[in-house]
CHARMM-style PDB file with segment names, atoms N, HN, CA, C and O in Angstrom:
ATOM      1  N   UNK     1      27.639  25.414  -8.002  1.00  0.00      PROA
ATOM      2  CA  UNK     1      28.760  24.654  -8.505  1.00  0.00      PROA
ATOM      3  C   UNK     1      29.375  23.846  -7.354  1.00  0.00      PROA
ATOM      4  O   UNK     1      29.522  24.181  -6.179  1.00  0.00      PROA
ATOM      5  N   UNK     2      29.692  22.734  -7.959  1.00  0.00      PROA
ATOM      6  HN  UNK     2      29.573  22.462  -8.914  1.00  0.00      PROA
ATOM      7  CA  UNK     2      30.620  21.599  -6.815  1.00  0.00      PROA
ATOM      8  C   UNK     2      31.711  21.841  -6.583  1.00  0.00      PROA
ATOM      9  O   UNK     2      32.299  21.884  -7.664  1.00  0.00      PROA
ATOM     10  N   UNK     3      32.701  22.132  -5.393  1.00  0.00      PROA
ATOM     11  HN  UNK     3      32.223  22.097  -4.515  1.00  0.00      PROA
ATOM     12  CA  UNK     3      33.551  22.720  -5.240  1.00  0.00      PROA
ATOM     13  C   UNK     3      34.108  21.257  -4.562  1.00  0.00      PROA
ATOM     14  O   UNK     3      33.315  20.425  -4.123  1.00  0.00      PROA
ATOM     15  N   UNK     4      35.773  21.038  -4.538  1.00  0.00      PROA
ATOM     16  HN  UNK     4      36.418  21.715  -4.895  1.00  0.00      PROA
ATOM     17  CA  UNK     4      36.724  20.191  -4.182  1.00  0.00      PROA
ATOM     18  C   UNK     4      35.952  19.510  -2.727  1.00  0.00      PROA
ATOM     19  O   UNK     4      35.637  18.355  -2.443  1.00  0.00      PROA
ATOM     20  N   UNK     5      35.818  20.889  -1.948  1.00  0.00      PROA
ATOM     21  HN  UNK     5      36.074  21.828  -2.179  1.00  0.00      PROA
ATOM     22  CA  UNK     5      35.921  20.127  -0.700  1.00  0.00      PROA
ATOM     23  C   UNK     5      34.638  19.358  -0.607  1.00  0.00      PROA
ATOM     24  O   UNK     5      34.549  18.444   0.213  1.00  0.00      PROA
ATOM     25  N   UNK     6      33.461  19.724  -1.532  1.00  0.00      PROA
ATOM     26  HN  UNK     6      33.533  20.466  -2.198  1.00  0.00      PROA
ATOM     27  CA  UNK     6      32.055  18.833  -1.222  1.00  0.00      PROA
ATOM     28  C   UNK     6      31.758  17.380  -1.657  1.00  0.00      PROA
ATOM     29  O   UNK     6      31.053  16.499  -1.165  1.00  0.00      PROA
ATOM     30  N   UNK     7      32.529  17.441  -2.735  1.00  0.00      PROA
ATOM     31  HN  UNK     7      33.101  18.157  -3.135  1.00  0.00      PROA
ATOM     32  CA  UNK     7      33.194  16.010  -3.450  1.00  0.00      PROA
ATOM     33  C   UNK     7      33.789  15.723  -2.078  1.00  0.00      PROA
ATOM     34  O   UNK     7      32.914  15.198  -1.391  1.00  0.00      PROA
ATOM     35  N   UNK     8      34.716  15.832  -1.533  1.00  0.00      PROA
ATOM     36  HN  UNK     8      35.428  16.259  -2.092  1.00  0.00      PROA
ATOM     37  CA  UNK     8      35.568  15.175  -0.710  1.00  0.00      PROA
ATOM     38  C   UNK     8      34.963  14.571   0.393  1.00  0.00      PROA
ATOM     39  O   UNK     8      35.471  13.555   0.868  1.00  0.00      PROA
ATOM     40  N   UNK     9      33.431  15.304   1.107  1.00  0.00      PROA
ATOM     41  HN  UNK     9      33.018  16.129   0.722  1.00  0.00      PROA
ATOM     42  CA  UNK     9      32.561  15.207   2.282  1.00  0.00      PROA
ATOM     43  C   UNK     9      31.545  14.308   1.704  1.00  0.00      PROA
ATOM     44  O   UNK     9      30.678  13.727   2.357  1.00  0.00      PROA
ATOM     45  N   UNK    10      31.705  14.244   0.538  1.00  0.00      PROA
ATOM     46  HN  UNK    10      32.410  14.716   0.008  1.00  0.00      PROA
ATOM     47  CA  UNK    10      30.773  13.115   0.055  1.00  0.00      PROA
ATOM     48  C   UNK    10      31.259  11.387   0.171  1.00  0.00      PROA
ATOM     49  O   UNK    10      30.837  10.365   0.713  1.00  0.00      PROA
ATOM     50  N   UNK    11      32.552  11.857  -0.809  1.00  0.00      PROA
ATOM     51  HN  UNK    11      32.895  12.687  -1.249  1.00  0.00      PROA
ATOM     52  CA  UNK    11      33.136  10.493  -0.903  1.00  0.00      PROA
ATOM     53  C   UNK    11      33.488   9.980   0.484  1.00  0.00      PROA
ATOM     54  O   UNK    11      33.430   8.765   0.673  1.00  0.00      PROA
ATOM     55  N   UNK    12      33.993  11.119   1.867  1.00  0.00      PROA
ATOM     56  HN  UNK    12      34.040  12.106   1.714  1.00  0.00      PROA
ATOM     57  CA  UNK    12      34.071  10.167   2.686  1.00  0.00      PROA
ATOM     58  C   UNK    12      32.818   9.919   3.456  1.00  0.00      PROA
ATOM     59  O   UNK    12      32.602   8.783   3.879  1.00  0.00      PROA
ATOM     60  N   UNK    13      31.900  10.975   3.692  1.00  0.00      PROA
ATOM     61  HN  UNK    13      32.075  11.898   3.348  1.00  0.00      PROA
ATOM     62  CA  UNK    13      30.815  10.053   3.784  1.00  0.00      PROA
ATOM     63  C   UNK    13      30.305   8.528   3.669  1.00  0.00      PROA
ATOM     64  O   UNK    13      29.892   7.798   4.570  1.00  0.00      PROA
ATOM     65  N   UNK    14      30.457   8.260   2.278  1.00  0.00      PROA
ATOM     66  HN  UNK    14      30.793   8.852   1.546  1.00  0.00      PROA
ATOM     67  CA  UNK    14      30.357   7.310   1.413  1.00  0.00      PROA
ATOM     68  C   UNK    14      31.299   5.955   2.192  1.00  0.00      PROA
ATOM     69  O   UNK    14      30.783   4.885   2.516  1.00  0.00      PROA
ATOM     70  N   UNK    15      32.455   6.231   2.342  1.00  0.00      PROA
ATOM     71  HN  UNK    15      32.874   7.100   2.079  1.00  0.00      PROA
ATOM     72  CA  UNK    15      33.770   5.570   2.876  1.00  0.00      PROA
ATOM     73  C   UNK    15      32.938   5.185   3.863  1.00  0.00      PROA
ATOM     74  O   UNK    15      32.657   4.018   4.135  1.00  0.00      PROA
ATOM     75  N   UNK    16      32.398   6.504   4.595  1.00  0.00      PROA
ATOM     76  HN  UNK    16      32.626   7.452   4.374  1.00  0.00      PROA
ATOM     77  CA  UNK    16      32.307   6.084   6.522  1.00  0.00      PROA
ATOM     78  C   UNK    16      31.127   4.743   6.495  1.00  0.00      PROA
ATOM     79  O   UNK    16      30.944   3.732   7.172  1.00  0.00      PROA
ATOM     80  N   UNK    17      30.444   5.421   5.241  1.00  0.00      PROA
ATOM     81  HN  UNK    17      30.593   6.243   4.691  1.00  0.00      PROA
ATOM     82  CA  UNK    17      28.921   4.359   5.796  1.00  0.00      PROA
ATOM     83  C   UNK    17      29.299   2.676   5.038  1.00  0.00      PROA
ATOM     84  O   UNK    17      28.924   1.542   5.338  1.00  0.00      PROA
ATOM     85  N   UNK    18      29.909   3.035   4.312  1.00  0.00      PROA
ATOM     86  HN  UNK    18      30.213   3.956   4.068  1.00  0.00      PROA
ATOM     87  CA  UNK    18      30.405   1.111   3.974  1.00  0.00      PROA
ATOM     88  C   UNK    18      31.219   0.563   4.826  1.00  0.00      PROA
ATOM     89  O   UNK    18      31.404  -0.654   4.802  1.00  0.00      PROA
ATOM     90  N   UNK    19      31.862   1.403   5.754  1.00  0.00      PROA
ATOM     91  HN  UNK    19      31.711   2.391   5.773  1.00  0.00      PROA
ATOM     92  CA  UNK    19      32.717   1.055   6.421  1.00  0.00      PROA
ATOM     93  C   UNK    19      31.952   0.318   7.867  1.00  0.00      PROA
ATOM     94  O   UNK    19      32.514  -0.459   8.638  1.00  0.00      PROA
ATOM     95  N   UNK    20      30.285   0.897   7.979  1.00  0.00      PROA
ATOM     96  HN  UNK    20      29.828   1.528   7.352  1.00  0.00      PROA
ATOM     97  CA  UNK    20      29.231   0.942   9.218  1.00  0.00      PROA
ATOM     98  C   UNK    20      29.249  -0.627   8.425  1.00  0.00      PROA
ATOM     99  O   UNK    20      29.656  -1.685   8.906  1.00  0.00      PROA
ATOM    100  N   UNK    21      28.721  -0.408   7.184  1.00  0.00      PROA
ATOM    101  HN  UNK    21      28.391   0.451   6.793  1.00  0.00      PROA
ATOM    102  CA  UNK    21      27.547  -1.080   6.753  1.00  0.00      PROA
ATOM    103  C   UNK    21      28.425  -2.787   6.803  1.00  0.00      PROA
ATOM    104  O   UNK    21      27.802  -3.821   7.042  1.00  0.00      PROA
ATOM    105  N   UNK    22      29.836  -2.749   6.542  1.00  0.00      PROA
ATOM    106  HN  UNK    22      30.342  -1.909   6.347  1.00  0.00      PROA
ATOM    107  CA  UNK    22      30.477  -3.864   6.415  1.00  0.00      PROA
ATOM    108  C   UNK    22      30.565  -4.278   7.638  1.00  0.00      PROA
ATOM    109  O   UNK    22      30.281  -5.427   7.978  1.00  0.00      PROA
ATOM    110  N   UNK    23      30.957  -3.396   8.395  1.00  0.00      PROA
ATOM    111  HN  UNK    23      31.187  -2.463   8.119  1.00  0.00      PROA
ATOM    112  CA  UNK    23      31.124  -3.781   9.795  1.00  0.00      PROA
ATOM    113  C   UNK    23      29.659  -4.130  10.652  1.00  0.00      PROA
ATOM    114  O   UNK    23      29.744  -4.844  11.651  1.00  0.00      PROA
ATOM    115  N   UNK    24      28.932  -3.841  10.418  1.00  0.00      PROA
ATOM    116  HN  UNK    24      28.862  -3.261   9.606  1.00  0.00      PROA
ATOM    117  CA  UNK    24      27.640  -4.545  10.946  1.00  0.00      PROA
ATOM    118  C   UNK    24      26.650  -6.090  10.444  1.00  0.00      PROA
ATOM    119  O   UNK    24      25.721  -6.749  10.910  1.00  0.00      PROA
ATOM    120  N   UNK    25      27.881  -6.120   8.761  1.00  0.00      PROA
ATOM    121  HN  UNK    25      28.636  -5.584   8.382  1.00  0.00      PROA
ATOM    122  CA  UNK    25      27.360  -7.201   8.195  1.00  0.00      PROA
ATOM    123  C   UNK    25      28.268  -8.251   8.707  1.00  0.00      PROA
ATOM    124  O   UNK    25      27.835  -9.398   8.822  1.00  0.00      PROA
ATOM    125  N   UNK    26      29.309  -8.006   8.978  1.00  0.00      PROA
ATOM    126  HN  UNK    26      29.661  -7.075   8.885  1.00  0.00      PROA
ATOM    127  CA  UNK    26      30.381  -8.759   9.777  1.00  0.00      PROA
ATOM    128  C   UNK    26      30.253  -9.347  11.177  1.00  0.00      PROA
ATOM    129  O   UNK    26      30.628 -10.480  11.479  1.00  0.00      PROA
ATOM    130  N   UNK    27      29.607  -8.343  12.121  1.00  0.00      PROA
ATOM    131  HN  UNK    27      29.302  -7.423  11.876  1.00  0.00      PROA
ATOM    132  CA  UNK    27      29.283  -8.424  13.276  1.00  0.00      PROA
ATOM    133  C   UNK    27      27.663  -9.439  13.262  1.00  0.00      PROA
ATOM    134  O   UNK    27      27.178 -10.121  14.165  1.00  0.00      PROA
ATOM    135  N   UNK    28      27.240  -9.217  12.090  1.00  0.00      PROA
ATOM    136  HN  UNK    28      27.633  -8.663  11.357  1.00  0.00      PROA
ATOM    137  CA  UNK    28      26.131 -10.260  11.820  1.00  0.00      PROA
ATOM    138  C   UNK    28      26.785 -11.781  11.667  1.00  0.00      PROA
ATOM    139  O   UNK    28      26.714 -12.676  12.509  1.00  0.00      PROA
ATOM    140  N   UNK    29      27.288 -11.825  10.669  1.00  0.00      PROA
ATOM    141  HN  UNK    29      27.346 -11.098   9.985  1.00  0.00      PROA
ATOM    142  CA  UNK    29      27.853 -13.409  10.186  1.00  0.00      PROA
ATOM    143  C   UNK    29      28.757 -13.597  11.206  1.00  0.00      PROA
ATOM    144  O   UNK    29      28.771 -14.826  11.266  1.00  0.00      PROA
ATOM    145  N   UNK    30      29.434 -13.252  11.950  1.00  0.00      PROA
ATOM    146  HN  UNK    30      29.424 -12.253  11.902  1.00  0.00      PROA
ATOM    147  CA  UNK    30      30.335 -13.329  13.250  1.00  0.00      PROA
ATOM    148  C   UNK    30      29.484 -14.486  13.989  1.00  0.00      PROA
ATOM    149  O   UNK    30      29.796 -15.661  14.179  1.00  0.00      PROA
ATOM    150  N   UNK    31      28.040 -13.626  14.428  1.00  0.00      PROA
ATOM    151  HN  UNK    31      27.786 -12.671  14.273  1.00  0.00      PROA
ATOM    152  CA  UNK    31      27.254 -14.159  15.378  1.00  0.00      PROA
ATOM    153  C   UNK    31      26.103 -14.799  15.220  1.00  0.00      PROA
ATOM    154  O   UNK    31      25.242 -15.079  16.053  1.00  0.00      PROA
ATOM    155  N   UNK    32      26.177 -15.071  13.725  1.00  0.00      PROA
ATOM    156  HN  UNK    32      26.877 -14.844  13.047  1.00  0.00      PROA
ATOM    157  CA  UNK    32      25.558 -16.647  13.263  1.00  0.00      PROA
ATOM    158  C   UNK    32      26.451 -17.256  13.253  1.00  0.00      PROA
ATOM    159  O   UNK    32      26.108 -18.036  14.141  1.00  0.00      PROA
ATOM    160  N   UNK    33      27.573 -17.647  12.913  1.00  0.00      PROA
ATOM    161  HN  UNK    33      27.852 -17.013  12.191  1.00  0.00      PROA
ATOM    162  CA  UNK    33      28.844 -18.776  12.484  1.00  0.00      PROA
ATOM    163  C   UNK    33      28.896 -19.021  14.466  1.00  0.00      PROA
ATOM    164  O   UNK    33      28.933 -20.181  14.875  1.00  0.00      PROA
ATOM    165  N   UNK    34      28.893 -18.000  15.367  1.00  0.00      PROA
ATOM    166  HN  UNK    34      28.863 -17.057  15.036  1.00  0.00      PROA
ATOM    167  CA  UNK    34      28.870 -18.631  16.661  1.00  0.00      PROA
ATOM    168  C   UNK    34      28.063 -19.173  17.336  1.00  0.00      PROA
ATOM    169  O   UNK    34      28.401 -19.679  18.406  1.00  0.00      PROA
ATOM    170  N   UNK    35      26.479 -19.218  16.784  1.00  0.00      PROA
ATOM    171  HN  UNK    35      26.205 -18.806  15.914  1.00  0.00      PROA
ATOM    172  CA  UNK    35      25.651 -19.654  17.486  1.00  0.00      PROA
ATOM    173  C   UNK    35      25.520 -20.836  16.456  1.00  0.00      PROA
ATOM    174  O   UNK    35      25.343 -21.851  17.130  1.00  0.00      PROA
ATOM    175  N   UNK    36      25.532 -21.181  14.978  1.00  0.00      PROA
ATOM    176  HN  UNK    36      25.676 -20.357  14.431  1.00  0.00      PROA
ATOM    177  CA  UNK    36      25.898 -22.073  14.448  1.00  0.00      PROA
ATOM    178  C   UNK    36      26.594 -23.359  15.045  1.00  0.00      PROA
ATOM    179  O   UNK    36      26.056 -24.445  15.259  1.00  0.00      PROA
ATOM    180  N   UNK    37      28.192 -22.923  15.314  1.00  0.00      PROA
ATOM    181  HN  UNK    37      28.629 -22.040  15.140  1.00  0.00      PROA
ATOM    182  CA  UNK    37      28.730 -23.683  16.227  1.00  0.00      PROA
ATOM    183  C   UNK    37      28.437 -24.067  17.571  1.00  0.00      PROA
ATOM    184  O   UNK    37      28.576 -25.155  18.131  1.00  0.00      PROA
ATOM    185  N   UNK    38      28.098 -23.208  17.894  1.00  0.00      PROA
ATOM    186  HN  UNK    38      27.985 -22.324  17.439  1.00  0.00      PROA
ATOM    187  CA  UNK    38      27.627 -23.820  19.795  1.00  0.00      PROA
ATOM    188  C   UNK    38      26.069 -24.904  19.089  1.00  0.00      PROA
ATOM    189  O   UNK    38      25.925 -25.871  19.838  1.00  0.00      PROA
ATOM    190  N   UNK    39      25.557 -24.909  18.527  1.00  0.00      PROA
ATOM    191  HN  UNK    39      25.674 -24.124  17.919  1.00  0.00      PROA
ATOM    192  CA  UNK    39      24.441 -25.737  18.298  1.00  0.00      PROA
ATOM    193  C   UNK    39      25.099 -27.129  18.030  1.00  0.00      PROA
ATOM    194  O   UNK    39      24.658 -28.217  18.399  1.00  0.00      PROA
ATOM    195  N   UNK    40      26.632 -26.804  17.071  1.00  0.00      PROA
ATOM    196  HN  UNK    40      26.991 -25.920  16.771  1.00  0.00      PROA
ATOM    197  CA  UNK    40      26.899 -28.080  16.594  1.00  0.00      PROA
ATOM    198  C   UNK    40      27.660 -28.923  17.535  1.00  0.00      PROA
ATOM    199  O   UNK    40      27.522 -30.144  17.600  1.00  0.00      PROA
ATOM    200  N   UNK    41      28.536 -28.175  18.322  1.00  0.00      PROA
ATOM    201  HN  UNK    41      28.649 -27.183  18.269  1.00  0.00      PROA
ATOM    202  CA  UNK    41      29.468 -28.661  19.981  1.00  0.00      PROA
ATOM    203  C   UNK    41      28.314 -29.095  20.639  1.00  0.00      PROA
ATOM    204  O   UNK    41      28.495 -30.245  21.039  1.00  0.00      PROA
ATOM    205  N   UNK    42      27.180 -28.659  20.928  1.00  0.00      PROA
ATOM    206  HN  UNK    42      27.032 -27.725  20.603  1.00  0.00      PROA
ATOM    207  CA  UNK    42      26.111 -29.100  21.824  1.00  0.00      PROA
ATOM    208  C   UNK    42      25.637 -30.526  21.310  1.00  0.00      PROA
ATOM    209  O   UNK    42      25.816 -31.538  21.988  1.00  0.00      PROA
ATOM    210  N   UNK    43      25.142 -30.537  20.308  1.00  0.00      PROA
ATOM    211  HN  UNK    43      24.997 -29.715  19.757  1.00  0.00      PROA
ATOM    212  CA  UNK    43      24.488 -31.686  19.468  1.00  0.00      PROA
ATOM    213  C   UNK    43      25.735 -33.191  19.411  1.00  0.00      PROA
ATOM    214  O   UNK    43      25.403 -34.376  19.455  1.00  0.00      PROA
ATOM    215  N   UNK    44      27.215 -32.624  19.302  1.00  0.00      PROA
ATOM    216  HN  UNK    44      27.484 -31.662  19.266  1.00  0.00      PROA
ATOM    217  CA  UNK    44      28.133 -33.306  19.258  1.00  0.00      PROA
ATOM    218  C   UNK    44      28.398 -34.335  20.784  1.00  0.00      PROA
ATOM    219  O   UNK    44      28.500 -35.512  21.130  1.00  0.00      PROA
ATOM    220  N   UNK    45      28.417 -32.863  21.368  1.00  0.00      PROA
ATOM    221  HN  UNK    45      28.334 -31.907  21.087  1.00  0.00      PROA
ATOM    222  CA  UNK    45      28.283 -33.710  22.569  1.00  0.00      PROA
ATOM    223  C   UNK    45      26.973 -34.506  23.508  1.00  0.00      PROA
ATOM    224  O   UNK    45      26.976 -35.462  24.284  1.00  0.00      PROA
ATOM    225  N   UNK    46      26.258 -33.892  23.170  1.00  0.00      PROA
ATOM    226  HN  UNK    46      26.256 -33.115  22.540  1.00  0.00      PROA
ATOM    227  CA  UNK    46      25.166 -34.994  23.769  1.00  0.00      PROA
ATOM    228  C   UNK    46      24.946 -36.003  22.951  1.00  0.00      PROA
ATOM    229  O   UNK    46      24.062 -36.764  23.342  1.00  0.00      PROA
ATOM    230  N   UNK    47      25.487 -36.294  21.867  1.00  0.00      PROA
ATOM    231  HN  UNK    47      26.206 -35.676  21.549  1.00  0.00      PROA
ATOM    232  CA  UNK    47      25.185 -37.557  21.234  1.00  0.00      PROA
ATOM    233  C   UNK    47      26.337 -38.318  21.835  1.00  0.00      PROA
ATOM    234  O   UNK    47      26.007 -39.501  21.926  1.00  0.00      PROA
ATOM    235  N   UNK    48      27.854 -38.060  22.390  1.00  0.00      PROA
ATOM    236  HN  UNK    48      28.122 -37.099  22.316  1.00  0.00      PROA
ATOM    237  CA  UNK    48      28.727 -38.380  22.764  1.00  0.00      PROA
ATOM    238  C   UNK    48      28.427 -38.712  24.467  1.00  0.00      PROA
ATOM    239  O   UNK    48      29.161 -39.463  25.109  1.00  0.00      PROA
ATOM    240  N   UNK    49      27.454 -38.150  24.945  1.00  0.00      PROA
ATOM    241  HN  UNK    49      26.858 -37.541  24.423  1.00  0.00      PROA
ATOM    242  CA  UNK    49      26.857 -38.885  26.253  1.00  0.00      PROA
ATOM    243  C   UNK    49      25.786 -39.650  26.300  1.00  0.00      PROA
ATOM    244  O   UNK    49      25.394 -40.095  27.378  1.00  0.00      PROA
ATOM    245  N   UNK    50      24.943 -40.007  24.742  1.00  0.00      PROA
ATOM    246  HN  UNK    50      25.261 -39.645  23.866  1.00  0.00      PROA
ATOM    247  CA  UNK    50      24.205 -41.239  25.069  1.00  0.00      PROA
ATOM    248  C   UNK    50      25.105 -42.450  24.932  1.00  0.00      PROA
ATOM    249  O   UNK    50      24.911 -43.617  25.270  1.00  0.00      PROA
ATOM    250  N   UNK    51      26.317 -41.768  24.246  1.00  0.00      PROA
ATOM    251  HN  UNK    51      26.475 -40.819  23.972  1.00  0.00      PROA
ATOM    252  CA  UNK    51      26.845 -43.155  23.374  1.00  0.00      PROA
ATOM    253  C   UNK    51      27.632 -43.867  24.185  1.00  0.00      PROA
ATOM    254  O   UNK    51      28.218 -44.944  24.071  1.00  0.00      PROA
ATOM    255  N   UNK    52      27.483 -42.645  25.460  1.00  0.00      PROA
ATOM    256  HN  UNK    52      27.007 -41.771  25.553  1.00  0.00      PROA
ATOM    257  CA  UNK    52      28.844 -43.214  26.680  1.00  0.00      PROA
ATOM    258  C   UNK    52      27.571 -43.758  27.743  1.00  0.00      PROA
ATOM    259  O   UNK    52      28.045 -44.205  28.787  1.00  0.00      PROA
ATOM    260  N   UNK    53      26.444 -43.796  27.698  1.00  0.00      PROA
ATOM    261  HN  UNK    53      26.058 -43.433  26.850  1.00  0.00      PROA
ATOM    262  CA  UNK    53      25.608 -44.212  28.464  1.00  0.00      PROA
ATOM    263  C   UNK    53      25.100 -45.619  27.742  1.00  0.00      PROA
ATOM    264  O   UNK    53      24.186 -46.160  28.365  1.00  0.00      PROA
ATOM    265  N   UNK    54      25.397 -46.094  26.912  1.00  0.00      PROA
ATOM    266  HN  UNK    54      26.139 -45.654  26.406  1.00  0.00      PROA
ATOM    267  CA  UNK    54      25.401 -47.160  26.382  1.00  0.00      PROA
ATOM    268  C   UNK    54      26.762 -47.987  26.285  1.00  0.00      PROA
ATOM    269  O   UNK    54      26.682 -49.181  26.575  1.00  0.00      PROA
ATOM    270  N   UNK    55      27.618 -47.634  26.024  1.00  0.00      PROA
ATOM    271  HN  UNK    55      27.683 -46.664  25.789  1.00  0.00      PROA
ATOM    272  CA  UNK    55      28.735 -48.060  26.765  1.00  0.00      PROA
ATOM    273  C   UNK    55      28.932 -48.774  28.393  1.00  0.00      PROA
ATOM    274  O   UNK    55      29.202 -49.886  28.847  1.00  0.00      PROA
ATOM    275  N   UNK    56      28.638 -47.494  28.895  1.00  0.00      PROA
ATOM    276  HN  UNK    56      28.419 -46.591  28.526  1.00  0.00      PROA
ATOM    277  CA  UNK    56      28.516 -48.173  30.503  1.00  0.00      PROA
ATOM    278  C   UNK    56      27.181 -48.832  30.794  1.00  0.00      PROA
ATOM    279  O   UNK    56      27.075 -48.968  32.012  1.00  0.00      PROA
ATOM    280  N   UNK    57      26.461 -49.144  30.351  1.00  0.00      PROA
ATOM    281  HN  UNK    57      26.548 -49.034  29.361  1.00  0.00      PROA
ATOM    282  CA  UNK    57      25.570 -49.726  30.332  1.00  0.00      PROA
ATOM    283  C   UNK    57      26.178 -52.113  29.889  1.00  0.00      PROA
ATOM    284  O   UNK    57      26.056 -53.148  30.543  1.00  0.00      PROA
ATOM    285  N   UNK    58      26.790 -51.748  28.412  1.00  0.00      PROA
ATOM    286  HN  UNK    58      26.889 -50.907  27.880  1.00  0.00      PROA
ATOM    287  CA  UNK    58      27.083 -52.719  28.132  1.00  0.00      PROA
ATOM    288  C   UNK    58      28.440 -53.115  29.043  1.00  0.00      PROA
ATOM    289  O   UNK    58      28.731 -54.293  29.250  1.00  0.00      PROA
ATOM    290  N   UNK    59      28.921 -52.438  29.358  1.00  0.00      PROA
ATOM    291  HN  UNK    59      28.685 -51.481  29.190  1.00  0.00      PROA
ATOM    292  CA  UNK    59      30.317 -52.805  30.453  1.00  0.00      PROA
ATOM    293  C   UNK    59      29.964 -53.656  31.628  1.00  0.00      PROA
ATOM    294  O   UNK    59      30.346 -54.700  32.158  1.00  0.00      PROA
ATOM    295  N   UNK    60      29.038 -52.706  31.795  1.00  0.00      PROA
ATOM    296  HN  UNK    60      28.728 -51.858  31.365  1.00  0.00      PROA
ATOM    297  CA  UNK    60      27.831 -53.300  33.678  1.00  0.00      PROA
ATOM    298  C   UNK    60      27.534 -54.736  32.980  1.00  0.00      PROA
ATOM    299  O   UNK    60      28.203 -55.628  33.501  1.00  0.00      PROA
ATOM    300  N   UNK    61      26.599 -55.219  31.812  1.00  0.00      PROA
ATOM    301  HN  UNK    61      26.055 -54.495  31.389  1.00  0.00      PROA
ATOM    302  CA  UNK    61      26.263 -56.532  31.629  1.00  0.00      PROA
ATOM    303  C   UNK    61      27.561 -57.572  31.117  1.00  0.00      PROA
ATOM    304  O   UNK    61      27.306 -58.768  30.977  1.00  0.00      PROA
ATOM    305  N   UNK    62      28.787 -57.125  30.879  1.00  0.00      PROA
ATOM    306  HN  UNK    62      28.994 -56.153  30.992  1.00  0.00      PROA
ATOM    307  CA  UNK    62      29.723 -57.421  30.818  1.00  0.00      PROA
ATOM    308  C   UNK    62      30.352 -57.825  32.128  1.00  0.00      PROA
ATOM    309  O   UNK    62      30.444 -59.023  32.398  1.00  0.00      PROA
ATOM    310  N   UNK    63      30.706 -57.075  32.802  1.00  0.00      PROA
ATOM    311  HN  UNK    63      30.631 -56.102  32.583  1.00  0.00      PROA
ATOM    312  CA  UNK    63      31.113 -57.588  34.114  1.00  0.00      PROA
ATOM    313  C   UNK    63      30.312 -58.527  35.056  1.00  0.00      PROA
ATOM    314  O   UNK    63      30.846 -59.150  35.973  1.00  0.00      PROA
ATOM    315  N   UNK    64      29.074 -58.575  34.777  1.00  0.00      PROA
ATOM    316  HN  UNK    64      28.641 -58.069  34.032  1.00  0.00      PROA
ATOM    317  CA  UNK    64      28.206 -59.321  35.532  1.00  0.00      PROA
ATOM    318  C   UNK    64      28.376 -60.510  34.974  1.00  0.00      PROA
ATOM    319  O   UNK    64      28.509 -61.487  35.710  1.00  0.00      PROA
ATOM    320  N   UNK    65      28.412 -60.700  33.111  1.00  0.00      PROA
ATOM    321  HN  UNK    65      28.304 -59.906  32.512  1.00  0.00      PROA
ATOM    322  CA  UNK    65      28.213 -62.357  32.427  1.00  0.00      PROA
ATOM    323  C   UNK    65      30.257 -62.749  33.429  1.00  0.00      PROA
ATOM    324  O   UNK    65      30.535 -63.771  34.056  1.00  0.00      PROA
ATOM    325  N   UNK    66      30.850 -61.983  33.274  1.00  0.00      PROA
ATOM    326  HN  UNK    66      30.624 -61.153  32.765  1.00  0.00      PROA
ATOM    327  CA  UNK    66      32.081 -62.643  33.683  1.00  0.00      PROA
ATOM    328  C   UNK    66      31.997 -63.013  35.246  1.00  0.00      PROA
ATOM    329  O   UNK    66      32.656 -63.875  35.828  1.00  0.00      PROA
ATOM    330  N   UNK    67      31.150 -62.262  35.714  1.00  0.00      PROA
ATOM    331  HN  UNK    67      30.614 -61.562  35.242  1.00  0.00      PROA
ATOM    332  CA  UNK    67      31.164 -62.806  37.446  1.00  0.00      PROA
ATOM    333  C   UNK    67      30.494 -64.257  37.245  1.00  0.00      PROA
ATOM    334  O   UNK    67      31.090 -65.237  37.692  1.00  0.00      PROA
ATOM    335  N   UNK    68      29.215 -64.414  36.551  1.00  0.00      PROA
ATOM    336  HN  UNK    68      28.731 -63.618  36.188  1.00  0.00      PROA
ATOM    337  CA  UNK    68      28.930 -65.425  36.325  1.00  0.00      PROA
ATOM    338  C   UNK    68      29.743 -66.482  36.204  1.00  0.00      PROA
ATOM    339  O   UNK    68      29.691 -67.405  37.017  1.00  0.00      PROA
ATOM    340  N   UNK    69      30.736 -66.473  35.000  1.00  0.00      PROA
ATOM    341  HN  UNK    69      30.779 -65.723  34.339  1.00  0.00      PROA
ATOM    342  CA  UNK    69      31.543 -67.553  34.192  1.00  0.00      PROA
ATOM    343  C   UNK    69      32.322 -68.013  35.109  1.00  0.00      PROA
ATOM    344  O   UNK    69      32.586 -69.212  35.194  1.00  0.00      PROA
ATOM    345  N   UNK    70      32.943 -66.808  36.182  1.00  0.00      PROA
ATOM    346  HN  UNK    70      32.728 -65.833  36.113  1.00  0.00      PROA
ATOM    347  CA  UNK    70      33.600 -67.308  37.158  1.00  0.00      PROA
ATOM    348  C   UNK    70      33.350 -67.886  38.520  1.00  0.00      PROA
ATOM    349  O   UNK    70      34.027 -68.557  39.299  1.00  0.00      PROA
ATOM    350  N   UNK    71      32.163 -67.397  38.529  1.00  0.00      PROA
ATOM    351  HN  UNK    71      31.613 -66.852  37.896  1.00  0.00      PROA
ATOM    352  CA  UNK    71      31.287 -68.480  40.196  1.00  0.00      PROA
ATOM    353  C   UNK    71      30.838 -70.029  39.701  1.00  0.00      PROA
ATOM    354  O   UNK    71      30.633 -70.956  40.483  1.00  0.00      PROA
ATOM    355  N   UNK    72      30.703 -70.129  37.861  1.00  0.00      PROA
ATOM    356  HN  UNK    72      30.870 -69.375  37.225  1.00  0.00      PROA
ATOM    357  CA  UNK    72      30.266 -71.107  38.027  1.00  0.00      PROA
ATOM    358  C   UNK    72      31.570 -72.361  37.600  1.00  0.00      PROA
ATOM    359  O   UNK    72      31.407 -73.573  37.463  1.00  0.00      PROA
ATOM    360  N   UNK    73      32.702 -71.652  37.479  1.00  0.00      PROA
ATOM    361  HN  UNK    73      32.834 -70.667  37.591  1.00  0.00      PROA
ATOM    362  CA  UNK    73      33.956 -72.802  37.782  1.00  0.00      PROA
ATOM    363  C   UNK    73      34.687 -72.498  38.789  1.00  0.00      PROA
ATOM    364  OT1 UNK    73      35.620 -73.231  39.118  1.00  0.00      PROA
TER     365      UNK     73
END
């Protein structure tokens, strides 16, 4: 026969291991959503240093057509 206290070692049993099981599913999606993000900060920013390498790129042929305009008046 089932007595109070074996019910009780069950159910928290039960408690302890959803309590593992959430917490390890947590500690999972934690550390996809962070490596998620560092992929997307990474990707963000190196597209943000070609775009600045094209920038200074067009600045340089910029300053040069104006040296021009101005040596030749």
């Amino acid at each position: 026969m089932i007595n109070l206290d074996l019910i009780q070692i069950i159910i928290q049993g039960g408690a302890v291991g959803l309590l593992l099981a959430f917490g390890y599913l947590g500690y999972r999606l934690a550390n996809r959503l962070m490596v998620f993000g560092f992929a997307l900060i990474t990707n963000h920013l190196s597209g943000l240093n070609l775009t600045l390498t094209k920038v200074e790129k067009t600045l340089t042929r910029l300053d040069e057509s104006i040296d021009r305009l101005v040596r030749k008046k």
